[in-house]
N, C-alpha and C positions, 0 to 999 in steps of 0.2 A: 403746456409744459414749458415752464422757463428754461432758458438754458444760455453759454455763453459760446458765442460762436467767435469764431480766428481766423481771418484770412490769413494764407501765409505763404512762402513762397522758401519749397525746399532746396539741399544742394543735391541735385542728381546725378550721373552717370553720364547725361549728353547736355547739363546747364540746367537750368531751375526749374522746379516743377512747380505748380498751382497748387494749393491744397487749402483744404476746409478741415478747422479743429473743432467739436462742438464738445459739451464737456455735458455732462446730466445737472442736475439739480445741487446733490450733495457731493460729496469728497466720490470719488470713481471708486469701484472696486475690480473693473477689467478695463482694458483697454481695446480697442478693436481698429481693426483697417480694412476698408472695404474697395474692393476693386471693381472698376466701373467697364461698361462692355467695349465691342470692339472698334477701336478708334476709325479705321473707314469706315466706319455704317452709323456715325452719329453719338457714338458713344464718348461721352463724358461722365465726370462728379457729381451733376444734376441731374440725369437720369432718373426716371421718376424711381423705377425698382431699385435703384443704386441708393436715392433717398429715403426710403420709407423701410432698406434694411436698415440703415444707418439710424432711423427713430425708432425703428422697435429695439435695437442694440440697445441706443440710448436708456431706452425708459427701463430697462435694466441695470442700469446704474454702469454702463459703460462710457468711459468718452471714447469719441468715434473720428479716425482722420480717412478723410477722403481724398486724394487726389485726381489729376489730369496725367495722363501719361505722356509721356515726348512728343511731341507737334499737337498736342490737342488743346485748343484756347491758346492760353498764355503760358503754358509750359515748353521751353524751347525744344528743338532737336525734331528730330523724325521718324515718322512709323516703324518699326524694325522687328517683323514678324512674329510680332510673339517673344522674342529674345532680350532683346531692349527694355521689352514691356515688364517683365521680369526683374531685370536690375532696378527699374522705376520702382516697384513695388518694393525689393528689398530696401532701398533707400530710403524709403516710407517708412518702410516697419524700424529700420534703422533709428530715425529720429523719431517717433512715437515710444519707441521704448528707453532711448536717452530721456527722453521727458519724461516719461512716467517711468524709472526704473524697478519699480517695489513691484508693479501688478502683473496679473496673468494678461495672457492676449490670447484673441480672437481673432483669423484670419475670415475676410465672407470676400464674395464676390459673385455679380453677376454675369450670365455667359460667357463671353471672351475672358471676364475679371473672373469668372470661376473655376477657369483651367490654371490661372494664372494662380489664384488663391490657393490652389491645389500644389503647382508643381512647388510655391514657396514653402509651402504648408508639411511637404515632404518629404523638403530636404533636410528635415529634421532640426528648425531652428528654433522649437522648443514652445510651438504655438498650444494651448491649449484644446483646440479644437479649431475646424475650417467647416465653415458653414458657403454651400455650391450652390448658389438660385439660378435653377435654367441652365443648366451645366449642358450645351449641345457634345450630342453624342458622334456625330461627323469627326470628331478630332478620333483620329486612328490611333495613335502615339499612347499609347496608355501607361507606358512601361515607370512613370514617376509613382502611380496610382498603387501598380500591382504588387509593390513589397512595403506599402505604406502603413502606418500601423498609427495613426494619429486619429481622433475620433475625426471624422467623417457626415455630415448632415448635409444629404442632399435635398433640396427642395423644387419640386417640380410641377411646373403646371400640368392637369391633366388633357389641355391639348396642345402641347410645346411642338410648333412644327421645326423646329431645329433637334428636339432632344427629345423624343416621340417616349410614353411609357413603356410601348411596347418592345424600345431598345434599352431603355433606361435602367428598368427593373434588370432584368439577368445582367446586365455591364454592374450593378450595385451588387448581385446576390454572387458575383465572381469575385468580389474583393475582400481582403482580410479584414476581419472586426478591428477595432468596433467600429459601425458604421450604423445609419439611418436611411429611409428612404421615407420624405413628406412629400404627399401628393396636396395639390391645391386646384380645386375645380374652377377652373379660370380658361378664356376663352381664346388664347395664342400665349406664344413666348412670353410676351412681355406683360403675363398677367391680368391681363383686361378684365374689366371687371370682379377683380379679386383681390386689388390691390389693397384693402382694410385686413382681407384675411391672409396677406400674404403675411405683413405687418405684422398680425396678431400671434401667426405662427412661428414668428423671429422674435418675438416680446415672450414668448412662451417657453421658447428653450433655455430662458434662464441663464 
């Protein structure tokens, strides 16, 4: 799949963030931002499920920006609970839609990036849809979730030891429509062994 890719370097909230622009084949018809896991535990843009959401977006005629959150790589500033991480994110989305003004977006993100996908996703900035891979269910705080009315596609491994289905399912069938619940039979959090069908199932959602 050809494609053109962008290194780029945003203006952030704590100084410049790292980001990846990849753009599909022809003219884009969505736009999408994908948010990567959680910065103490190794998580960046290159993350392998951060990237093969970002190719299945793609090969739907999405272009796809990725960034590094505050202290991660080459993006200044430092870790900040989750809060920080957040205005990263809106900043993203910020410049992604200055650039592309015309199209619809897509918010995704994996784990840590899919609380984060969510709580931006919420605040009602006019996202078309939030797509949540491995959305760990330990996060207590639900209260962005529970009066949200944005479509909702959760995607989850079916043995995710952070975001177990046996929590997953009733935390989804307690929330307002529309929403989704995709199970993907893979063998921990980070998809193992599933990673083609994780892909396939993100290529699928159109």
């Amino acid at each position: 799949m050809a494609r053109r890719i962008e290194s780029l370097f945003l203006d952030g909230p704590a100084g410049r963030l790292e980001a990846l622009l990849e753009e599909p084949d022809d003219a884009p018809r969505e736009a999408a931002l994908v948010c990567h896991p959680h910065p103490q535990h190794g998580g960046t843009m290159h993350n392998k499920v951060v990237y093969r959401i970002a190719r299945g977006l793609r090969s739907t005629g999405a272009v796809v920006l990725r960034f590094n959150y505050r202290g991660v790589n080459l993006s200044e500033g430092e870790y900040d609970r989750g809060e920080g991480e957040l205005e990263d994110a809106r900043a993203a989305l910020a410049y992604l839609r200055g650039r592309y003004p015309g199209l619809p977006f897509t918010l995704a993100g994996f784990s840590f990036g899919s609380r984060v996908a969510l709580r931006l996703g919420c605040e009602g900035v006019g996202a078309r849809r939030v797509i949540a891979v491995g959305f760990p269910s330990h996060y207590k705080d639900r209260s962005a979730l529970e009066e949200c009315t944005v479509p909702r596609i959760f995607v989850q491994s079916t043995r995710d030891q952070y975001g177990p289905v046996s929590e997953l399912e009733p935390l989804v069938a307690s929330l307002p429509e529309p929403k989704k619940l995709i199970l993907v039979d893979a063998q921990d959090h980070f998809f193992a062994g599933a990673l083609d069908e994780l892909e396939r199932e993100i290529a699928g959602l159109g």
